[in-house]
C-alpha positions as CSV (number, residue, x, y, z in Angstrom):
1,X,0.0,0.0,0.0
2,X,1.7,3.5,-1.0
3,X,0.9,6.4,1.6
4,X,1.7,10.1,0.5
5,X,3.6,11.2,4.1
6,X,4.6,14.7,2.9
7,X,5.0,16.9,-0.2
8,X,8.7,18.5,-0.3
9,X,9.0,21.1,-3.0
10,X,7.8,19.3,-6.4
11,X,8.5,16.0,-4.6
12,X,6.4,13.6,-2.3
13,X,7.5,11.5,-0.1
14,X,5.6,8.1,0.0
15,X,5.7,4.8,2.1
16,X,5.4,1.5,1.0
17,X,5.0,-0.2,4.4
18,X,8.7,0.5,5.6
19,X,10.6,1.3,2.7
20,X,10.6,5.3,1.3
21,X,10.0,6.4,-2.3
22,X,10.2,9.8,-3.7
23,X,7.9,10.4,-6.4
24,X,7.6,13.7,-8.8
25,X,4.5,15.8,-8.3
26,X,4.1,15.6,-12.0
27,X,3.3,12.1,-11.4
28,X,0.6,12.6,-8.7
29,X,-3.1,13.6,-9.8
30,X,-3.5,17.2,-8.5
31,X,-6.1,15.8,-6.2
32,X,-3.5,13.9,-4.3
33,X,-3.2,15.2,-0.5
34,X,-1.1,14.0,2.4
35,X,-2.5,11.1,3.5
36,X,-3.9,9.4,0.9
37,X,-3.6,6.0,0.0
38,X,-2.1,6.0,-3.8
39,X,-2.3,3.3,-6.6
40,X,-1.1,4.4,-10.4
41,X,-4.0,4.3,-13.0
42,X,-3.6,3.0,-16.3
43,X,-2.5,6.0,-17.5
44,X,0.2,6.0,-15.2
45,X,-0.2,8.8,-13.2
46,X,-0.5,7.7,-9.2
47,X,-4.5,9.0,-7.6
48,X,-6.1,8.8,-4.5
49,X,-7.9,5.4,-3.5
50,X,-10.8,7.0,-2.0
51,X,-12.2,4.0,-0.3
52,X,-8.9,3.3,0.8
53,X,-8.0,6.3,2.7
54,X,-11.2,6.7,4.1
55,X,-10.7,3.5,5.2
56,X,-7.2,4.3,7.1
57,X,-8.5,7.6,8.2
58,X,-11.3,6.2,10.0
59,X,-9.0,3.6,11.7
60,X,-6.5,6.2,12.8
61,X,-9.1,8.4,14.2
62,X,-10.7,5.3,16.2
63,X,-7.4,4.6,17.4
64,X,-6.6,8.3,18.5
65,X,-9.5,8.3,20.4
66,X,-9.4,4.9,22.3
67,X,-5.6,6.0,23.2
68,X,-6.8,9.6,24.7
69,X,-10.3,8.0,26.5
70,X,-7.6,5.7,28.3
């Protein structure tokens, strides 16, 4: 799963579990936000898995608010 962790200049900075990948913003829809779960579309430029994200959003914010009603 690629995760966008930060945009630096024209460059963003993505995850692929542990390892690091620095993709060109050229290559990103302009859609893409920090965040967001990525995937490259047939025409290979990388866009947002909505469902995805939404998904991983959703999880963090349960898990932010389990750790702080602790």
């Amino acid at each position: 799963m690629l995760i966008v962790d930060r945009f630096e200049g024209d460059k963003a900075i993505v995850f692929d579990g542990e390892e690091q990948l620095i993709i060109g913003r050229e290559e990103l829809n302009a859609s893409v936000r920090e965040g967001d779960v990525i995937f490259k579309d047939k025409s290979g430029i990388y866009v947002s898995d909505i469902t995805a994200t939404e998904s991983r959003r959703k999880e963090n914010l349960d898990l932010l608010k389990r750790i702080l009603n602790k």
